[in-house]
C-alpha positions in Angstrom: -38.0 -67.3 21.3 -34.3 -66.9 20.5 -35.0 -64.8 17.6 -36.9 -62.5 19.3 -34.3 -62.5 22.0 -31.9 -61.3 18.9 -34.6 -58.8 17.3 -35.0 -56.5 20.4 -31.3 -57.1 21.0 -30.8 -54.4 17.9 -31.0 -51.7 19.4 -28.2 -48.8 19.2 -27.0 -49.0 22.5 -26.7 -52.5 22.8 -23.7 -54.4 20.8 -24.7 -57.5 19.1 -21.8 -59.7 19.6 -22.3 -60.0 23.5 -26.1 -61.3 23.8 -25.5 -63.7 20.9 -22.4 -65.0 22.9 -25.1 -65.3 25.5 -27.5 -66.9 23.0 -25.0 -69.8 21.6 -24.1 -70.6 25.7 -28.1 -70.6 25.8 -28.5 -73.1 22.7 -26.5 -75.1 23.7 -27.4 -75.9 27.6 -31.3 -75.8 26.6 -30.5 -79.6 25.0 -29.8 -80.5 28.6 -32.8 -79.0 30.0 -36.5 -80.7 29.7 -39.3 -78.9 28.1 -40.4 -77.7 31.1 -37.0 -75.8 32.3 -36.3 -74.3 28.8 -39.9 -72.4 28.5 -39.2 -71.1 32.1 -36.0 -69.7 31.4 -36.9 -68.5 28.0 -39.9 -66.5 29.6 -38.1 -65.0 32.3 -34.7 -63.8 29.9 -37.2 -62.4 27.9 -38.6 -60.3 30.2 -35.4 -59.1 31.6 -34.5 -58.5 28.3 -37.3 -56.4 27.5 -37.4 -54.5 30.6 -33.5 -53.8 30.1 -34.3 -52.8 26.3 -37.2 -50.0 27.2 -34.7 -48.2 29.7 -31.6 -47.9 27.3 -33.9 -47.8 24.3 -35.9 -45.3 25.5 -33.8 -42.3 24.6 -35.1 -40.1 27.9 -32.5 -38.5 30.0 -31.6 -40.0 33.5 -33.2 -39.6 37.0 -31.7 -35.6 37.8 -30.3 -34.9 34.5 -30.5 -31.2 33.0 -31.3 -30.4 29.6 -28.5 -29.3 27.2 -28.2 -25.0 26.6 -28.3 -24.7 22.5 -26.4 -21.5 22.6 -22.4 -21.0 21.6 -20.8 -19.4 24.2 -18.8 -16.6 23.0 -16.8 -13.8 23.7 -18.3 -10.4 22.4 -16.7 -7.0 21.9 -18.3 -3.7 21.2 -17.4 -2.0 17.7 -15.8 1.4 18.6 -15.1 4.6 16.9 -11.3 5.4 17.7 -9.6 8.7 16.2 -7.3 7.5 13.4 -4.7 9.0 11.7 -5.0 9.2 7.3 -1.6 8.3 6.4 0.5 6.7 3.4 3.6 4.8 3.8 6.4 5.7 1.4 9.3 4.3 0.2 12.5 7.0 1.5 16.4 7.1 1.3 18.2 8.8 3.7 21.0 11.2 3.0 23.3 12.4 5.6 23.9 16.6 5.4 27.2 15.7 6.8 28.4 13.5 4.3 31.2 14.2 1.9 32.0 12.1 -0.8 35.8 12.2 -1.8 36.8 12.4 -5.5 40.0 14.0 -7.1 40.3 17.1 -9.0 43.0 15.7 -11.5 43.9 12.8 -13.3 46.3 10.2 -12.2 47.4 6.9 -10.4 47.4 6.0 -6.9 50.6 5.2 -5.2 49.5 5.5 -1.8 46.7 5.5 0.9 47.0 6.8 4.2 44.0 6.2 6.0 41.4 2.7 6.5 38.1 2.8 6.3 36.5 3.4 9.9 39.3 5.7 10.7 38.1 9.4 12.3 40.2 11.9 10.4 40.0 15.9 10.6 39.9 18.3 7.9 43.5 18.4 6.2 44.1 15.2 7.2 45.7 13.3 4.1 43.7 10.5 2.4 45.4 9.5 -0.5 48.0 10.3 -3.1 48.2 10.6 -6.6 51.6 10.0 -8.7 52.5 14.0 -9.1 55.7 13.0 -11.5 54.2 14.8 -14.6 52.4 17.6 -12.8 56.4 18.2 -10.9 57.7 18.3 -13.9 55.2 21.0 -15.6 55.8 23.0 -12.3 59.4 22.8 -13.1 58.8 23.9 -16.6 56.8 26.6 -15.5 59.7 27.9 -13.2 61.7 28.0 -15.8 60.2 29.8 -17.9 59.3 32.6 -15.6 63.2 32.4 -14.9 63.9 33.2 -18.4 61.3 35.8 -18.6 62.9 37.3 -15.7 66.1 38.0 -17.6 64.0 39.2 -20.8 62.4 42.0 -18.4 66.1 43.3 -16.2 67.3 43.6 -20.0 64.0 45.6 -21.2 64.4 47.6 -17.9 68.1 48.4 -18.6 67.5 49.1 -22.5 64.7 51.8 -21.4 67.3 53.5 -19.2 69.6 53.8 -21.9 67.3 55.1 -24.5 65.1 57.7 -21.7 68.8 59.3 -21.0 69.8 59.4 -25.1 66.5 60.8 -26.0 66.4 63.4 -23.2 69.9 64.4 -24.1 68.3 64.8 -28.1 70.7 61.6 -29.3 68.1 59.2 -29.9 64.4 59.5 -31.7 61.1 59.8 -30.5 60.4 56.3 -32.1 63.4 54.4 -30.3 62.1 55.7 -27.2 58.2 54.5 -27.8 59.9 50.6 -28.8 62.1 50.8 -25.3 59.1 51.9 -23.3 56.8 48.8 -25.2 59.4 46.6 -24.9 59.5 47.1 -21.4 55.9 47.0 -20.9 55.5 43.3 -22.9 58.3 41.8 -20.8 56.7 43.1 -17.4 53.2 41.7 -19.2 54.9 38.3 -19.9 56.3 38.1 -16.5 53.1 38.2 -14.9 51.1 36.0 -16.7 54.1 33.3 -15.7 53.9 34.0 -12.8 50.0 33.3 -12.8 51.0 30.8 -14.7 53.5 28.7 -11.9 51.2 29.4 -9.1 48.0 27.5 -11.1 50.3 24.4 -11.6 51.7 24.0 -8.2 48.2 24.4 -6.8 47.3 21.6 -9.6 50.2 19.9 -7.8 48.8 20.3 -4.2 45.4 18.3 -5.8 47.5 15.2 -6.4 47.4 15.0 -2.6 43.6 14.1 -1.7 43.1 15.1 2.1 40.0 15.2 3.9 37.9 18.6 3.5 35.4 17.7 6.9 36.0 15.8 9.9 34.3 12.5 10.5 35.0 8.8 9.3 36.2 7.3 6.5 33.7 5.1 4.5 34.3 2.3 2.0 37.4 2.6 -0.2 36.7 1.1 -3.9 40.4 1.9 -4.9 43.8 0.7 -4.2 47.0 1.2 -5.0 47.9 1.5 -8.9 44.5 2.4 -10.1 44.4 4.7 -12.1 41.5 7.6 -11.5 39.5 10.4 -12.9 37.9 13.5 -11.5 34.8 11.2 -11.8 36.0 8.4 -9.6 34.8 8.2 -5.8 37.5 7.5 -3.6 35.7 7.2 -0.3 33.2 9.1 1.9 33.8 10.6 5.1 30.8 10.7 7.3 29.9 12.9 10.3 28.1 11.1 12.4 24.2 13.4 13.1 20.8 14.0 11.4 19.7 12.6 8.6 17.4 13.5 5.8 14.5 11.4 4.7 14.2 12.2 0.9 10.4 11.1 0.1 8.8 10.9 -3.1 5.2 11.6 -3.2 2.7 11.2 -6.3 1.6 14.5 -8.0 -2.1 13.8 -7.4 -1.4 14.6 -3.6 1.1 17.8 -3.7 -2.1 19.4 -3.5 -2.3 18.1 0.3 0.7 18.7 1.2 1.8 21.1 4.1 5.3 22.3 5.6 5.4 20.6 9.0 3.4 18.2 8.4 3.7 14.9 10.6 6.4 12.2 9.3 6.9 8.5 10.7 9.9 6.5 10.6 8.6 2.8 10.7 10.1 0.0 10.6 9.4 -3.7 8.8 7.0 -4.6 12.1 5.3 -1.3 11.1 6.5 0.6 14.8 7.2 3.9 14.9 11.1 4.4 15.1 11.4 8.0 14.6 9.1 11.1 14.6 9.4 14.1 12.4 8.0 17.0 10.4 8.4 18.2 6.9 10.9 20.8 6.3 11.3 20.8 2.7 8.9 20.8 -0.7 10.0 21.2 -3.7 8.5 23.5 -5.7 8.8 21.5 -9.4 8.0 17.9 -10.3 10.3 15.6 -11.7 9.3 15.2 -15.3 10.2 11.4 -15.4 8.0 10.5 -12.3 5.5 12.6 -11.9 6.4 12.8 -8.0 7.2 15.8 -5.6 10.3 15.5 -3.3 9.5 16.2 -0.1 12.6 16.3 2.6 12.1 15.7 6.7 14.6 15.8 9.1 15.5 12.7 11.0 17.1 12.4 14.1 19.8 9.9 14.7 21.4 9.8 18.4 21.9 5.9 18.3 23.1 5.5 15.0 20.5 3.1 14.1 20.0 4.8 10.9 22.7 4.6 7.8 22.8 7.1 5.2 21.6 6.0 1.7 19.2 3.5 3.4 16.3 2.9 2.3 13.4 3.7 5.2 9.4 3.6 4.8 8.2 6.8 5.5 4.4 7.5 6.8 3.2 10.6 5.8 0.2 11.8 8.6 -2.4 13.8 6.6 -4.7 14.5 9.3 -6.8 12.6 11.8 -10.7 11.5 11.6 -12.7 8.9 13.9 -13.4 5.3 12.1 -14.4 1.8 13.5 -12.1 -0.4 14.8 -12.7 -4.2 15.3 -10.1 -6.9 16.5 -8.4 -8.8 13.8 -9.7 -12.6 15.7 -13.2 -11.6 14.8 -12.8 -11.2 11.1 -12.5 -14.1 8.7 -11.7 -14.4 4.8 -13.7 -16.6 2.1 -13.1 -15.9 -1.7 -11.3 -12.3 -1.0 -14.1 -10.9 1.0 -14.0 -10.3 4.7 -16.8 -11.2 7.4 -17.4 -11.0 10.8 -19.9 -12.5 13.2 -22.0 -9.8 14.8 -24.5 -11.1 17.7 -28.0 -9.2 17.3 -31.4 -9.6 19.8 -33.8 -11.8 18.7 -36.7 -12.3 20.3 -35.2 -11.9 23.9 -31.9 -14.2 22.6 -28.8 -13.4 20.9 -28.3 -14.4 17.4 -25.0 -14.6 15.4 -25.4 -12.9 11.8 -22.7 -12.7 9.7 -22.0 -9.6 8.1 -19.6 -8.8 4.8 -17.0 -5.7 5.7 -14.8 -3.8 3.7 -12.4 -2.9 5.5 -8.8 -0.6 5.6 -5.2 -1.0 7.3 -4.6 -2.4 10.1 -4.3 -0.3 13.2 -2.2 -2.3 16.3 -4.3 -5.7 16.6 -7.6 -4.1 15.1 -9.1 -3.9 11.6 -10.0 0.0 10.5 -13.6 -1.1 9.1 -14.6 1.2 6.3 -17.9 -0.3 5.9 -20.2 -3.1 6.8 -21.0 -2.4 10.6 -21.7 0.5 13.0 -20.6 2.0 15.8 -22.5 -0.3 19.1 -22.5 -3.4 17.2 -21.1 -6.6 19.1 -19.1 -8.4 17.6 -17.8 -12.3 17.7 -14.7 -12.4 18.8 -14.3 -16.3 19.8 -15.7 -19.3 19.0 -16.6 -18.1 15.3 -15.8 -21.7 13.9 -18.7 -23.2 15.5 -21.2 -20.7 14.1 -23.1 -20.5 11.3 -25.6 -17.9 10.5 -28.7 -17.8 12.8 -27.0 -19.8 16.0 -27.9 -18.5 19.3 -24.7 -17.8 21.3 -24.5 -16.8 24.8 -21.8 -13.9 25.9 -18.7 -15.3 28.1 -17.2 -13.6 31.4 -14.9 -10.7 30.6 -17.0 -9.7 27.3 -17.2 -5.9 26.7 
């Protein structure tokens, strides 16, 4: 009797350890019993045993209970065609038009800087100076030698009196008076070209003072005092602060495409739209190393958020066409390809089917979908890691 106490005991729902708790309390206490007692309490634990077993065995669902819906709820959007813009992002540098980069005209080293970099200076305003010692002295040279000449043409001068007023008065020859008048001529010639001369070299001495050619402010000074610098080396930049100009490079295979005023976007790392503008320049040749077409738009810059010689992407708007447009949540990756859920009728029900999609850039929060699914279809757009293919789902509140 025990053991088939034990062998209906082993059922799922019932844990074995407590009935044979009950069992070993039951051994034990049937020694005390007589015959009689133990069969009577044997049949009647038996059948509350039983009875007890064919409820919780049974596997039916309670008195009032509802059977369970099969189908996923889900949320469901309705693929949409949206206009979209054909663009391509581009890698820019901005260039200020009022920008001035500093260098010297002559040769030299620096014994003194007036200004600091951030400082507003005007045009004229000094910005550095360059030891003028040997330039002075060449000026001084120079002087001297138009002094000298000076004297070479008062005595020409007087030596042509002389000889006009001998050869009129038939004393001297024809010749002598020719030499006076050529003499005369050379030293007036000689004079000239010093003078010419002295006033290059003190303007070459007015370049060994580097002043500011534009108003604006100063950038980054590389030099300092004691360097020694060429008509090649930058001194510092003076920056007006104002438009800028996005230089963009675009591939040969499109300068076909390209338009003057055509649409240009500013964007920044988050991909927002920062500034708005419109081509203004293309330039007619290609650069040979390359192959790309510069292409110039102006930029706007009242906040100063741009810098000149940064680096910007630039989104170049082609033109504008409808496409499909499904949320990012409802599209999944497995081994490079893309999927989404889409739920289709079925015999009266909705079925999830998943569907491969090739799709484009990202617009916002949504997937451009280049291929895969059409304009209507509803697509999964929660609860996509409980389906599988072929699981009914049922739509949520608030699905469109």
């Amino acid at each position: 009797m025990v053991r088939i106490i034990e062998a209906s005991l082993a059922c799922k729902h019932w844990p074995l350890e407590t009935p044979r708790g009950s069992l070993q309390k039951m051994r034990k206490g049937s020694f005390r019993l007589g015959f009689a007692a133990r069969a009577y309490s044997a049949t009647l634990l038996v059948a509350v045993t039983l009875a007890a077993l064919g409820v919780a065995c049974s596997g039916g669902p309670a008195k009032g209970a509802q059977p369970r819906d099969p189908a996923v709820p889900v949320k469901i959007a309705v693929a949409r065609a949206v206009p979209l813009s054909d663009t391509t992002e581009y890698v820019a540098t901005l260039k200020s038009r009022d920008s001035a980069v500093i260098m010297p005209q002559v040769e030299g080293y620096i014994t003194q800087i007036y200004v600091h970099s951030g400082d507003h200076v005007s045009p004229t305003t000094p910005i550095m100076q360059i030891d003028p010692s040997k330039q002075e002295a060449t000026v001084r040279s120079q002087e001297d030698a138009h002094a000298a000449q000076a004297a070479n043409l008062q005595y020409a001068q007087q030596q042509y009196e002389r000889i006009s007023k001998l050869y009129e008065a038939g004393v001297t020859s024809k010749q002598e008076f020719d030499q006076a008048k050529t003499s005369l001529d050379s030293a007036q010639a000689q004079l000239r070209s010093l003078e010419a001369q002295v006033r290059e070299q003190k303007v070459q001495l007015h370049y060994y003072k580097v002043v500011s050619q534009t108003s604006g402010i100063v950038g980054d000074i590389p030099v300092r005092v004691g360097d020694r610098v060429t008509n090649t080396t930058v001194l510092t930049t003076v920056d007006k602060p104002g438009s800028l100009e996005a230089y963009i490079y675009v591939p040969v295979e499109r300068s076909t495409q390209l338009r003057m005023s055509m649409p240009v976007q500013i964007v920044d790392g988050a991909g927002n739209v920062t500034a708005d503008s419109r081509i203004s320049f293309i330039s007619p040749q290609v650069d040979s190393t390359t192959q790309t077409l510069l292409v110039k738009a102006t930029i706007a810059n009242h906040q100063d958020k741009l810098r000149n010689a940064q680096f910007i992407r630039a989104r170049v708007v082609w033109g504008m066409h409808e496409g499909l447009v499904v949320p990012v949540l409802a599209v999944s990756r497995v081994g490079g390809q893309y999927f989404t859920f889409v739920a289709e009728d079925q015999n009266g029900k909705l079925v999830a089917h998943q569907k491969p999609l090739r799709v484009g850039d990202m617009v916002g929060n949504d997937y451009v979908v280049l291929d895969g699914i059409k304009s209507g279809d509803k697509i999964i757009v929660s609860g996509t890691q409980f389906l599988v293919d072929g699981t009914a789902v049922s739509p949520q509140e608030g699905s469109s």
